[in-house]
C-alpha positions in Angstrom: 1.0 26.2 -10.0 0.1 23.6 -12.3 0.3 19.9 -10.6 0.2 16.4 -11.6 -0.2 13.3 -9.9 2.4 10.3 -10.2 1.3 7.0 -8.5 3.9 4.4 -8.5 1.8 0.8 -8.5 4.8 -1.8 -8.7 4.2 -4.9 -10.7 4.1 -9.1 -10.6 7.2 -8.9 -8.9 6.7 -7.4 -5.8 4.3 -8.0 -3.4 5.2 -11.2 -2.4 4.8 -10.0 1.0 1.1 -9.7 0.0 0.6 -13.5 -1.1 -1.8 -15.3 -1.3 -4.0 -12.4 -1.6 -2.0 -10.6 -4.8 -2.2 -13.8 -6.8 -4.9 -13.3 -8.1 -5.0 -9.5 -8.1 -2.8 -6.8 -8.5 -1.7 -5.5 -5.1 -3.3 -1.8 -5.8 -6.7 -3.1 -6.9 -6.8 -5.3 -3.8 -10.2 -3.8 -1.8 -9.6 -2.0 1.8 -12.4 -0.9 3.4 -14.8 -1.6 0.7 -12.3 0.1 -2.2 -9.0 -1.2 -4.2 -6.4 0.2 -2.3 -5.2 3.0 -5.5 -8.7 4.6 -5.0 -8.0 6.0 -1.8 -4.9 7.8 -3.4 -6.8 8.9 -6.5 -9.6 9.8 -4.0 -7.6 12.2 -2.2 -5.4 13.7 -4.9 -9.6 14.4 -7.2 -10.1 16.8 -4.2 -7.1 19.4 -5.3 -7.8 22.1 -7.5 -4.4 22.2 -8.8 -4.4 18.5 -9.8 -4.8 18.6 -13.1 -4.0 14.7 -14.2 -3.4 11.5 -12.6 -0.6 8.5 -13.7 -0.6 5.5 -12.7 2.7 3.8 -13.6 3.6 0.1 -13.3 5.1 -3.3 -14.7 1.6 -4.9 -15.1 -0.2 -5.5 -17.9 -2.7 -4.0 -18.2 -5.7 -6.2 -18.2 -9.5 -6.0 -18.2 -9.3 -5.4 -14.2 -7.2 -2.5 -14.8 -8.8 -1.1 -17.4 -11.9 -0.9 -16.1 -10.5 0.4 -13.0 -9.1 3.2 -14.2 -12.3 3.9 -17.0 -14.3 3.6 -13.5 -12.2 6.4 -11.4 -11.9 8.9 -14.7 -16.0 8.6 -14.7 -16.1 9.4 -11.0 -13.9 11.8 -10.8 -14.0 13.7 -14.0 -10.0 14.1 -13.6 -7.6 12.5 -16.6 -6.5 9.1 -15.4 -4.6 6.7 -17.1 -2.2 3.8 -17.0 1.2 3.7 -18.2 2.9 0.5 -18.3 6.7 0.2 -17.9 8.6 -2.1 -20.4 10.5 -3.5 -17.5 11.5 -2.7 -13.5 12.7 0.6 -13.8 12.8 1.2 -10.6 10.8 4.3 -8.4 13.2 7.0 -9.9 13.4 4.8 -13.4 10.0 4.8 -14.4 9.1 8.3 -13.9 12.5 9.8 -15.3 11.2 7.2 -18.6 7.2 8.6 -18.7 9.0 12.2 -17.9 7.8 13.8 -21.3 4.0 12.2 -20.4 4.9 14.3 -17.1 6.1 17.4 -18.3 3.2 17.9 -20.9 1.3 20.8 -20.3 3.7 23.0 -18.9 4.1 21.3 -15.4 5.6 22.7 -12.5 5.6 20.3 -10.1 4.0 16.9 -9.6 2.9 14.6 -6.4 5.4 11.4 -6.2 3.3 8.6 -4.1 3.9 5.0 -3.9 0.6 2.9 -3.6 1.1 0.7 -0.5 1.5 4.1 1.5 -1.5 5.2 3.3 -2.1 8.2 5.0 -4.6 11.1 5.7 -2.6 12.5 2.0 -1.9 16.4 3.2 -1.0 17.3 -0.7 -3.0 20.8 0.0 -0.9 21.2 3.1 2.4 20.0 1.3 1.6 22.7 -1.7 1.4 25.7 1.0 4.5 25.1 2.9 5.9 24.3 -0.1 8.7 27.5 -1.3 10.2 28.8 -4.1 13.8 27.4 -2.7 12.1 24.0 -1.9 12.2 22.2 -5.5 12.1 19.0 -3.8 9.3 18.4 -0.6 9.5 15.1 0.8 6.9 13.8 3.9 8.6 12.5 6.9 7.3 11.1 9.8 8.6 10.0 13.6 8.6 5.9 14.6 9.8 4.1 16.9 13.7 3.9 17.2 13.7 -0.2 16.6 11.5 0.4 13.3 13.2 3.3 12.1 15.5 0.5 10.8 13.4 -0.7 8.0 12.9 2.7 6.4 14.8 5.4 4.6 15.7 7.9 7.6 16.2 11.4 7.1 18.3 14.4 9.1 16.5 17.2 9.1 17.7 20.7 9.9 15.0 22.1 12.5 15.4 25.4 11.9 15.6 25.6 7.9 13.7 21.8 7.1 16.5 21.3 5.0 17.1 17.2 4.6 21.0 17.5 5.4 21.5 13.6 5.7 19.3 10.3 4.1 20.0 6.6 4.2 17.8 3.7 2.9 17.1 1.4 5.7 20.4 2.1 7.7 22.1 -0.8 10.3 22.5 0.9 12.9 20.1 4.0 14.0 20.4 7.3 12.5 16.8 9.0 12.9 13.0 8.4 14.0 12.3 10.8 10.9 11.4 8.3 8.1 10.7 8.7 4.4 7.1 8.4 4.4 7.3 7.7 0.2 4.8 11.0 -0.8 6.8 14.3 -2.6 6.3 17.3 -4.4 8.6 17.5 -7.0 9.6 20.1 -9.6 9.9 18.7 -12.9 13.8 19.7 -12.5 14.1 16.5 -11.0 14.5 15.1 -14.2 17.8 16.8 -15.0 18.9 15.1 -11.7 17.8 11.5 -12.5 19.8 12.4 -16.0 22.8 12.8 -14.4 22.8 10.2 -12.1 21.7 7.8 -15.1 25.2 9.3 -16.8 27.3 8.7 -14.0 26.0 4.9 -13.7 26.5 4.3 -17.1 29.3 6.2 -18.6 32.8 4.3 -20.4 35.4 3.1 -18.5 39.1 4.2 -19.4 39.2 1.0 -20.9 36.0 1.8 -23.6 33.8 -0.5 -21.6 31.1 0.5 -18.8 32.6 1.2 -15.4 32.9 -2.4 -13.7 31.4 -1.4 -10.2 28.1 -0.6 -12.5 28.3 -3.9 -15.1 25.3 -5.4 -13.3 23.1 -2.3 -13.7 24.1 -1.8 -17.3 22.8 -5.0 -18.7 19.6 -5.5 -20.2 17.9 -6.4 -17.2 19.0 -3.3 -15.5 19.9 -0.7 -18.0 17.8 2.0 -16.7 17.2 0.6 -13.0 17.0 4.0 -10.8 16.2 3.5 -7.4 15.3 7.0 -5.9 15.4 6.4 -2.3 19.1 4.2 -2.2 20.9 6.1 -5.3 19.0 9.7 -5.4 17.9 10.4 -2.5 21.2 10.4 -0.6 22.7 12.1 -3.3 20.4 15.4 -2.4 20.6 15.3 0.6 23.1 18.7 1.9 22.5 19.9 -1.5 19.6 22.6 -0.5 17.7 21.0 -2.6 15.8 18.6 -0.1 13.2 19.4 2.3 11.1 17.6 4.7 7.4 18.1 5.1 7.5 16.5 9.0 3.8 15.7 9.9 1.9 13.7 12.6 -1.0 12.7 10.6 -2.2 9.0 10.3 0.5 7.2 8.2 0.7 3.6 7.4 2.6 1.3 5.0 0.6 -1.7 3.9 3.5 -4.1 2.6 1.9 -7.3 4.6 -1.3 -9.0 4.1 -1.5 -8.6 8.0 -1.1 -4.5 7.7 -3.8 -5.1 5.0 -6.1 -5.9 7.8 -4.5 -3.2 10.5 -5.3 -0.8 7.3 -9.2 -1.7 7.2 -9.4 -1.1 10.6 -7.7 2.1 10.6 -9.6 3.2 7.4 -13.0 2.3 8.5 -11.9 4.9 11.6 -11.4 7.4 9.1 -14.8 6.8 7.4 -16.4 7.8 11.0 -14.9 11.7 10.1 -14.5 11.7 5.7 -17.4 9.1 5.0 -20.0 8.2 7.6 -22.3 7.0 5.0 -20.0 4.2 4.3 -20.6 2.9 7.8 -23.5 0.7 8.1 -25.7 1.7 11.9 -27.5 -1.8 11.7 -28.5 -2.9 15.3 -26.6 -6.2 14.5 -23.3 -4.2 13.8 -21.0 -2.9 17.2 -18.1 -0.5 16.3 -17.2 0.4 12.6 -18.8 -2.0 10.1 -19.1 -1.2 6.4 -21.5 -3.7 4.4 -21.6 -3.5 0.2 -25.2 -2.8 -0.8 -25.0 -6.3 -2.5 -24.2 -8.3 0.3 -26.9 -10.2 2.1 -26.7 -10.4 6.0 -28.8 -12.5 8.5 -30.5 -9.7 11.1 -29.1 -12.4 13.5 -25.6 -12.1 12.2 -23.4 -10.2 14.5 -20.6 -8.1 12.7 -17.8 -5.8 14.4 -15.8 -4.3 15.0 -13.9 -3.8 12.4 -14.8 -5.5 9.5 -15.9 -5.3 6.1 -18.2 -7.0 3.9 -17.8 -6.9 0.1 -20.4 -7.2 -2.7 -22.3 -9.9 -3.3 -21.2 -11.5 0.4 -23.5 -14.0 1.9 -23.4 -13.8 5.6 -26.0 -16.4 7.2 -27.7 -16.8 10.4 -26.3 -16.6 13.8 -22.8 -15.9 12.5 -20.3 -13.9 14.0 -17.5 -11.8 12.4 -15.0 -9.5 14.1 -11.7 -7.8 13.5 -11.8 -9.5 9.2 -12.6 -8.6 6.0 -15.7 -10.9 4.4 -14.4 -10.5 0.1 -16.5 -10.1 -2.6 -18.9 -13.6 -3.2 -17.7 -15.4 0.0 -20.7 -17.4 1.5 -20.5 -17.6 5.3 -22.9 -20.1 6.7 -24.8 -20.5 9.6 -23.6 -20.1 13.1 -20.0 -20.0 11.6 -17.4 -17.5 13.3 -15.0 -15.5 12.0 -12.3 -13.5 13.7 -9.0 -11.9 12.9 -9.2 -13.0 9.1 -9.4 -12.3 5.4 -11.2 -14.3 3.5 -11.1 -14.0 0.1 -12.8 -14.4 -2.8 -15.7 -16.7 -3.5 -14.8 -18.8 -0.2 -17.2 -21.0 1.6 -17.1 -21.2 5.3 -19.5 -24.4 6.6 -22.0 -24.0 9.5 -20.4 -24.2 13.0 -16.8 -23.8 11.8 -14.4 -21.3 13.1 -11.9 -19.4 11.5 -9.6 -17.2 13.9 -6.1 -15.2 13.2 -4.1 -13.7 15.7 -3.9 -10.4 15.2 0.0 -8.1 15.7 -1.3 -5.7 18.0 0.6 -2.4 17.7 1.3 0.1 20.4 -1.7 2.6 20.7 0.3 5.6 22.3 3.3 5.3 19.7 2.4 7.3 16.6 3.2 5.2 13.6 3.7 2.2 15.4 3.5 -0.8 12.1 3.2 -4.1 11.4 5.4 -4.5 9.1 8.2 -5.2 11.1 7.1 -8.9 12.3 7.9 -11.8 10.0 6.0 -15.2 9.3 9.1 -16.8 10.8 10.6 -16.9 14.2 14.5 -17.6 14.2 14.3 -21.3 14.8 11.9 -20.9 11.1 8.7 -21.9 13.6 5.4 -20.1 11.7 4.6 -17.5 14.1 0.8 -16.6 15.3 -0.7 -14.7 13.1 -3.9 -13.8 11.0 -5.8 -16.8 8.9 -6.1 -15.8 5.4 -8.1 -17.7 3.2 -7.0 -17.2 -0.5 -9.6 -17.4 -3.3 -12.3 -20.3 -4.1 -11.2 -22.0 0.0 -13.8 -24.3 1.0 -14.1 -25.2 4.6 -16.1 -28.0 5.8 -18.6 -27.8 8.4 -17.7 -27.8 12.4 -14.1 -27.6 11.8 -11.2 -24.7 13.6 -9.2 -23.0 11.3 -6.5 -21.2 13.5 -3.7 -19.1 12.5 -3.0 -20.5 9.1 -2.9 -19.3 5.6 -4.2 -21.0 3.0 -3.4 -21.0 -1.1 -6.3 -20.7 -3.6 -8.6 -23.0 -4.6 -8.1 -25.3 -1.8 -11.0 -27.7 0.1 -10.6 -28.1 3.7 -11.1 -31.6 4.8 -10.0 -31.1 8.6 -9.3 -28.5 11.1 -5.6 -26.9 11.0 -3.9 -25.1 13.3 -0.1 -23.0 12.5 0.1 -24.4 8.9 0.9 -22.9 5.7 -1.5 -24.7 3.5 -0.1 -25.1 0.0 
């Protein structure tokens, strides 16, 4: 069976979630446990034989960062990797029924469908062996928590067959722990289905005019717009076309910059089984530390667990950092501490000053337990607890407490801050 790879990357206009950390780079290429957050999909889908190319497909441009990142993974990998660039939001189903002749080439039976703030431990080898010839369309579910299942696409499965009998996009009342875990295996047929539904939304009124109950979609802005998982999905579902691969391997959607952080810890696990070299065994490091070869760190420094230093770091004497990710150029001086935070690029932390986040602690005995459920807000609009992000070029002065705050780029501290959005 020849297979493809689809990666759906977004664009500018998502991700706000993700702020202030996607401002100044596209969510995909921000770095989780030491690697933009694509590679670990691209990773996964280089070790299939049957993978015979990779798309990426978004609304950014595509720019020197992505360029190179994409030229970089092609080298590694010796798979064909490229960008395509959408000329507006499509939409998931959209964009791939528009690049579906870029799909198709080769004579293509089927191709992988995965969305890039999904993480996982990617069973695509798994999901090609279960899936059958009756199966056209294979879609990953997994079990959460009955409160959560809310904010997902939830599925009704048929135990005995698999067969996906009914699907709604985040429902308001409960329907199913079984959630949409945003990986497939498709057959190219799908096509023909997006075709028809793009028909039906845009076909002439009795009147000569597109139907009225689609006007909105039909206009410049949206002429196109598919959404898979509100308009498609549902439509398959009791068809016997739609079939759940139900797993209980690691799964995680990063759509906060706080899951960003649950995500490095829950990566850097993983390295301890795929990658132990990526792990650094330093006396000064307790738990799962991963240092870039560029970085400088004090031997007096104390780092873990959980954290991740990127290149060119400066980590000085006496400093501590636990449970945060240190990005590429940040200088952290002496005796500083660091806990429960990102800080970003190029940053300066000053000698003696703290900077602490309070981490959403998520349920250890509830498989696929997420952070994304908790908001920055309580309902009175109070900031809530929550980690300290520092966005790029933050300078904070010595001997001052940077608690539970997030602060915008190219800012310099000039007091301590506690609970403040910092714009």
């Amino acid at each position: 069976m020849k297979v493809k790879a689809v990666i759906l990357v977004g664009g500018p206009e998502k991700g706000t979630r993700f702020r202030p950390l996607s401002l100044d780079v596209p969510k995909p290429l921000f770095p989780i446990a030491g690697f933009p957050l694509i590679h670990h999909h691209i990773e996964a889908c280089s070790k299939i034989p049957e993978i015979t190319e990779i798309l990426l497909i978004g609304f950014f441009q595509p720019s020197d960062a992505i360029k190179r990142f994409v030229r970089r993974e092609r080298q590694k990998y010796g798979k064909n990797i490229s960008y395509l660039q959408e000329y507006t939001m499509l939409g998931t189903a959209g964009c791939i029924y528009h690049f579906r002749d870029v799909i198709m080439n080769g004579d293509t039976d089927a191709f992988f469908l995965m969305f890039s703030d999904v993480f996982c431990d990617f069973p695509l080898l798994q999901m090609i062996d279960a899936k059958e010839k009756f199966m056209p369309y294979l879609m990953m579910t997994v079990e959460v928590p009955q409160e959560q299942s809310l904010h997902y696409g939830c599925a009704g499965i048929n135990p005995a067959t698999k067969e996906v009998v009914h699907y709604i996009e985040k429902p308001d009342t409960f329907v199913s722990r079984d959630v949409n875990a945003g990986l497939y295996l498709l057959n190219v047929d799908i096509f023909e289905e997006i075709g028809m539904l793009f028909q039906r939304k845009h076909r002439p009124s009795i009147s000569g005019g597109l139907d009225n109950e689609k006007y909105e979609d039909s206009t410049s802005n949206g002429l196109g717009r598919i959404v898979l998982e509100s308009e498609l999905l549902p439509l398959l579902s009791g068809s016997g076309k739609l079939f759940a691969f139900k797993t209980n391997t690691f799964w995680l959607n990063i759509k906060s910059a706080g899951s960003a952080l649950h995500a490095n810890r829950a990566i850097l696990e993983l390295y301890k089984t795929t990658h132990p070299s990526r792990l650094n065994n330093e006396s000064n490091c307790m738990g799962n530390v991963s240092v870039h070869p560029t970085a400088e760190v004090d031997p007096t420094a104390v780092l873990g667990p959980h954290v991740t230093i990127g290149a060119g770091a400066i980590i000085g004497k006496g400093v501590r950092v636990k449970n945060s990710m240190i990005l590429e150029g940040a200088i952290m001086k002496d005796h500083c501490c660091i806990l429960n935070s990102i800080i970003g690029w190029n940053c300066v932390v000053g000698e003696w000053s703290r900077v602490e986040g309070t981490p959403t602690e998520i349920d250890p005995n509830v498989n696929h337990a997420t952070t994304d459920n908790f908001y920055l807000f309580d309902e009175q609009g109070r900031l809530r607890p929550s980690i300290t992000i520092l966005g790029r070029d933050v300078t904070v002065p010595s001997e001052v407490v940077v608690r539970n705050s997030i602060v915008m780029p190219n800012k310099n501290i000039n007091r301590g801050f506690k609970n403040q959005i910092l714009l």
